[in-house]
C-alpha positions as CSV (number, residue, x, y, z in Angstrom):
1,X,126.2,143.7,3.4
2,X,125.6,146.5,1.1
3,X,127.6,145.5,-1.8
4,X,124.6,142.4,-2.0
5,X,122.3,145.2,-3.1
6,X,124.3,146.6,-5.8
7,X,122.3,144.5,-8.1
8,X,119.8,145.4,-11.3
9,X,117.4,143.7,-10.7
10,X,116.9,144.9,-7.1
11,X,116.2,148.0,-8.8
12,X,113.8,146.1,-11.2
13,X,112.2,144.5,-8.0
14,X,111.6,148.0,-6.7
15,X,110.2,149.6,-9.4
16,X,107.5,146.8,-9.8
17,X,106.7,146.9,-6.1
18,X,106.2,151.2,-6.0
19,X,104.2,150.9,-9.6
20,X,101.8,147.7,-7.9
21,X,101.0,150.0,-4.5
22,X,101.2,153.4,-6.1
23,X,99.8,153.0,-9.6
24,X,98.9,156.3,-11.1
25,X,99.0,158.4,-7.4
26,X,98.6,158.2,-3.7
27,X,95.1,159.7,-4.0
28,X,94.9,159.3,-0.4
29,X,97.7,161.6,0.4
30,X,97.3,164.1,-2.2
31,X,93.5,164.7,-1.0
32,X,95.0,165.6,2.3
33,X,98.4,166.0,2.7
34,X,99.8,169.4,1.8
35,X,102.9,169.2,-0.4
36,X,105.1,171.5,2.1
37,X,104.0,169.2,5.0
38,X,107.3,168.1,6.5
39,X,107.6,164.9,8.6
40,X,109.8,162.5,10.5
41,X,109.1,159.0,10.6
42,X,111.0,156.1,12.3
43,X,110.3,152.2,11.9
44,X,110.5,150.4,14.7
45,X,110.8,146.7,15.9
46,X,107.9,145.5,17.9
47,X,109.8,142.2,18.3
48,X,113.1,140.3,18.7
49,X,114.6,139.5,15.7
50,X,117.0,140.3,13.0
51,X,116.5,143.0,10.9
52,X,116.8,142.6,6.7
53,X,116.2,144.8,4.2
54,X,117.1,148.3,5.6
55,X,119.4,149.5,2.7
56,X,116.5,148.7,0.3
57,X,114.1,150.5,2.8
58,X,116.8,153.4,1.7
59,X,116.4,152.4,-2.0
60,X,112.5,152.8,-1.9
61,X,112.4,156.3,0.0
62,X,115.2,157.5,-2.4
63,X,113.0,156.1,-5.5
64,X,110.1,157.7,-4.2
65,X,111.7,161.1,-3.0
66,X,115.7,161.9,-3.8
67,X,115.1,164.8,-1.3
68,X,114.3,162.0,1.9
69,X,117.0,161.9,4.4
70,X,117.4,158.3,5.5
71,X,119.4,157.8,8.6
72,X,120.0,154.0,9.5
73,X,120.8,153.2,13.0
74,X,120.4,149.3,12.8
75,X,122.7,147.2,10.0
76,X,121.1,144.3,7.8
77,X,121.7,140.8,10.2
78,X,121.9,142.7,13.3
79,X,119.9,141.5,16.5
80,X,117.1,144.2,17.1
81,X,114.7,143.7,20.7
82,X,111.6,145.2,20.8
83,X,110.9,148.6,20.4
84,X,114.4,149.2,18.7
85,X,114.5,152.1,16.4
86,X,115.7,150.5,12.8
87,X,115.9,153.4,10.8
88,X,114.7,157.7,10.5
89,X,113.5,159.1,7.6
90,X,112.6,163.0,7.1
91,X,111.4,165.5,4.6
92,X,108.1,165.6,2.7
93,X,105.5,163.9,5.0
94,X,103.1,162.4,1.7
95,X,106.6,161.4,0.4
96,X,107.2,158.7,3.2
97,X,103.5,157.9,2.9
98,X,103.9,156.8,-0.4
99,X,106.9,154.8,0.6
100,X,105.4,153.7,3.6
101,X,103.7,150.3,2.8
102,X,105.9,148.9,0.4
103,X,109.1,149.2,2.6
104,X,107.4,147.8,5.6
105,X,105.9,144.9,3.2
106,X,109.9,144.3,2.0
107,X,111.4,144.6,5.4
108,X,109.4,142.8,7.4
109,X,109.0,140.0,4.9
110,X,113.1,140.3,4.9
111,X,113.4,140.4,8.5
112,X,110.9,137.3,8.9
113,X,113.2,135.0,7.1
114,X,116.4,136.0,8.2
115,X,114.9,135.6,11.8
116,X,113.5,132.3,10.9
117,X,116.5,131.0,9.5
118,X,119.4,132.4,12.5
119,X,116.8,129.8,15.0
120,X,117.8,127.1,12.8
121,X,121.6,128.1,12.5
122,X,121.6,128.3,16.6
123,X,119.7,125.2,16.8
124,X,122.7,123.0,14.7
125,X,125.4,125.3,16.1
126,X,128.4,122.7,17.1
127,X,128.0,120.1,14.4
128,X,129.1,119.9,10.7
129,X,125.5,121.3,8.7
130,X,124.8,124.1,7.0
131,X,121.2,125.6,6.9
132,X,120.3,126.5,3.3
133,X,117.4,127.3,1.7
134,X,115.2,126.0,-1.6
135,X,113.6,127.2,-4.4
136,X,110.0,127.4,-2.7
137,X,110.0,131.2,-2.7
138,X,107.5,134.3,-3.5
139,X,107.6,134.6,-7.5
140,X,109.6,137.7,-8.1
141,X,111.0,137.5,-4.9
142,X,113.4,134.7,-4.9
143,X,116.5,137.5,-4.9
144,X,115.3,139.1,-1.4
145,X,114.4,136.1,-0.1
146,X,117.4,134.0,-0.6
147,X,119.3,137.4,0.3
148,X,117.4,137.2,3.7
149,X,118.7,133.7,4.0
150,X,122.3,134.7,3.9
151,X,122.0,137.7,6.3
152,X,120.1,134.9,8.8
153,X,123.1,133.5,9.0
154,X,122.3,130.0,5.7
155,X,123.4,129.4,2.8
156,X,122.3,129.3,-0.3
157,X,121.2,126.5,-2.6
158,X,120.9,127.0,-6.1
159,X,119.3,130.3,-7.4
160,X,117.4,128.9,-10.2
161,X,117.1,125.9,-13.0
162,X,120.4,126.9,-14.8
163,X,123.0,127.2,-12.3
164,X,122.9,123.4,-11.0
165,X,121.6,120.1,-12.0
166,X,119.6,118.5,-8.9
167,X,118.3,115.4,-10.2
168,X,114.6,114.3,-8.7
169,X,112.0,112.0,-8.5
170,X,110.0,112.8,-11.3
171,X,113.3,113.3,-13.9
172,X,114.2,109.9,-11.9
173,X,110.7,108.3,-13.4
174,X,111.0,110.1,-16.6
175,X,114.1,108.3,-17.4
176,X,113.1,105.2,-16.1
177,X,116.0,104.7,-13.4
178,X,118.1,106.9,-11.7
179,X,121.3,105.4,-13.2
180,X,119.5,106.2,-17.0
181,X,118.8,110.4,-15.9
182,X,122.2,110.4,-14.5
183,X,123.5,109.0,-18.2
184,X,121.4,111.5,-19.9
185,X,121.8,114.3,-17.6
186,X,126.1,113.4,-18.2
187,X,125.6,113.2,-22.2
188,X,123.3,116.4,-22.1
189,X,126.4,118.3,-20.1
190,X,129.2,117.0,-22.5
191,X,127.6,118.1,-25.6
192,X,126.8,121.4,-24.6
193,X,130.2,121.5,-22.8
194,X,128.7,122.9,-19.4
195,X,130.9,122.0,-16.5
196,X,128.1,122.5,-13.5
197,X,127.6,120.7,-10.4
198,X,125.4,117.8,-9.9
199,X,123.0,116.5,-7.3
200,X,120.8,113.9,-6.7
201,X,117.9,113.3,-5.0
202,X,117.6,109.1,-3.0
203,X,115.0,107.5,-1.3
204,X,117.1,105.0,0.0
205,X,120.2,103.9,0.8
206,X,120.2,101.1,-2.5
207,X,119.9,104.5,-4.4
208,X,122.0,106.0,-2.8
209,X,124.7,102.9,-3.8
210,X,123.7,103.2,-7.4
211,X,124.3,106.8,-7.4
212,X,128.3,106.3,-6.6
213,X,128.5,104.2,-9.2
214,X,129.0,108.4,-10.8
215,X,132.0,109.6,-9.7
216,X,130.6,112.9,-11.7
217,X,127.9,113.4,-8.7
218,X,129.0,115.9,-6.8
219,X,126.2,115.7,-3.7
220,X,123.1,113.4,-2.7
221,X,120.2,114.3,-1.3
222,X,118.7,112.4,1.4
223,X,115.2,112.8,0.9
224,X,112.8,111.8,4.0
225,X,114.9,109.4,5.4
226,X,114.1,108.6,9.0
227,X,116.8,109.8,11.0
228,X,118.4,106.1,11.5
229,X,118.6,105.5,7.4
230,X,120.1,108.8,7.5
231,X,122.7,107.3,9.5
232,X,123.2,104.5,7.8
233,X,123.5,106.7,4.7
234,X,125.9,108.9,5.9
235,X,128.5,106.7,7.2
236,X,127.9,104.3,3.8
237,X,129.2,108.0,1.7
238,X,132.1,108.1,4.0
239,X,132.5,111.5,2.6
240,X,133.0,110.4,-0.8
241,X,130.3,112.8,-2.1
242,X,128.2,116.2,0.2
243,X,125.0,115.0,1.5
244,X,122.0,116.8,2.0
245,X,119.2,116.3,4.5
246,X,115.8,117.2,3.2
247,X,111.8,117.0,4.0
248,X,109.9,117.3,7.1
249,X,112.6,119.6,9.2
250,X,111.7,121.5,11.8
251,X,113.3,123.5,14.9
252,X,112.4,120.7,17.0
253,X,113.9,118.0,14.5
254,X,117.2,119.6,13.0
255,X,119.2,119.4,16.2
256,X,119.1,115.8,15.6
257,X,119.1,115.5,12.1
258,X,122.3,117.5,12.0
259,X,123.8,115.0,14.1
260,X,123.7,112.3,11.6
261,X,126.9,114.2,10.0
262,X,125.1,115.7,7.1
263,X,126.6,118.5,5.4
264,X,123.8,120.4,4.5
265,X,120.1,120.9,5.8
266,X,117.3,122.3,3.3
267,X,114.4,123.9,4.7
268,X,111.9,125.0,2.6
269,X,109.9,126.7,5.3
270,X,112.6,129.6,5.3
271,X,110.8,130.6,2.7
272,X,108.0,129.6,1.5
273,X,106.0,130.1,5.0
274,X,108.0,132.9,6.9
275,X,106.4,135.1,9.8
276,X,106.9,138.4,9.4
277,X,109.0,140.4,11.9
278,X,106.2,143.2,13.9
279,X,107.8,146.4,12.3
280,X,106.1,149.9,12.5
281,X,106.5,152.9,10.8
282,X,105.1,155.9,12.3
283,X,105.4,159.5,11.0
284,X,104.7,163.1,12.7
285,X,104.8,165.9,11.3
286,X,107.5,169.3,11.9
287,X,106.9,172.3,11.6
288,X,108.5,174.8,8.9
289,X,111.6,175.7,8.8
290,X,111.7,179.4,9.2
């Protein structure tokens, strides 16, 4: 998964995080830490889960301290049970200090969603969805997070406003009608000349109807429907259009709404209330090298 964090803005997200926890200095560390002080640290798991974020972990040390050696021995989107050694790190013992907070605040933020999201891809394993995940993410973050997703095994929805038109309730009331925002939404596209997918959001299956009506609708949302209009919803689209199954899933629901024949299942809770996985990173110190 490495060539996912080949990105610059990863770097940008890096930067930011070391300048917020560092600031000026670790005055902490430079009180009391002597600058030949060598050390060895290694995070571990203190929980099942899959593990996301260890190549930036690498990123961090390397931005705080080129001279870290960084030895991974667990893979972004692998299985890790408890007390399984991710990752070593050794060389200048305040140098993984400094390090120390913001890569366990990426990784174990990382590692929560990807864990959160492979129970829902288990829990709909057999049938036709697809987990994928929303726009309800940390400001800033949305790039991680969203790369957590993927490495938990879901998809991704859109990344941001500009790369896919989901029309929703309140563009829906703004225009007076969902067939008037789908017209404007189509005369806005063909007079800038964008050619970008389109989705939009029902409450019902007489919404749904009216939405056909657009051939140029590429997906519909079915938003809240009780799992019998979801249904009736999917065998009325016949597959004519992707359908998407959103609000108020859970692990104890998506088993079920799955079944319905949905193509796709958005759960915001992937990211905008994720558990972080129990990692630990604890450091000793070596002696000199003679």
């Amino acid at each position: 998964m490495d060539q996912y964090y080949d990105n610059g803005h990863l770097n940008q997200i890096i930067q930011e995080a070391i300048v917020e926890d560092v600031g000026l200095g670790d005055i902490t560390t430079e009180s009391i830490v002597s600058h030949d002080l060598l050390g060895h640290g290694e995070m571990r798991a203190k929980e099942q889960g899959i593990v996301a974020g260890v190549a930036i972990a690498e990123k961090i040390f390397h931005f705080i301290d080129p001279e870290l050696q960084f030895k991974r021995f667990i893979t972004d989107g692998s299985v890790v049970d408890t007390n399984t050694i991710i990752n070593a790190v050794d060389g200048s013992f305040g140098s993984i200090l400094k390090a120390e907070r913001t890569v366990l605040n990426i990784v174990q933020r990382m590692s929560g969603i990807a864990t959160m999201t492979a129970k829902f891809v288990d829990a709909v394993r057999g049938t036709h969805a697809k987990i994928t995940d929303t726009r309800k993410t940390a400001p800033g973050l949305r790039y991680l997070d969203k790369l957590s997703v993927k490495l938990g095994g879901g998809t991704n929805h859109r990344f941001g406003l500009d790369d896919m038109v989901l029309i929703k309730d309140n563009h829906i009331a703004a225009a007076g009608g969902i067939s008037q925002a789908i017209e404007l939404c189509l005369n806005y596209l063909h007079t800038k000349k964008y050619k970008i997918k389109i989705e939009v959001e029902t409450k019902n299956l007489d919404e749904v109807k009216e939405v056909l009506k657009f051939e140029e609708i590429r997906r519909i949302m079915l938003d809240n429907y009780s799992i019998d209009e979801m249904k009736k919803a999917v065998e009325f689209i016949s597959q004519r259009v992707e359908v998407e199954a959103s609000g108020n899933v859970t692990l104890q629901n998506v088993r079920t709404v799955a079944e319905t024949g949905v193509d796709f299942i958005s759960v915001g809770a992937l990211t905008h209330s994720p558990k972080a996985l129990d990692i630990s990173l604890k450091v000793i110190h070596l002696p000199k090298s003679s």
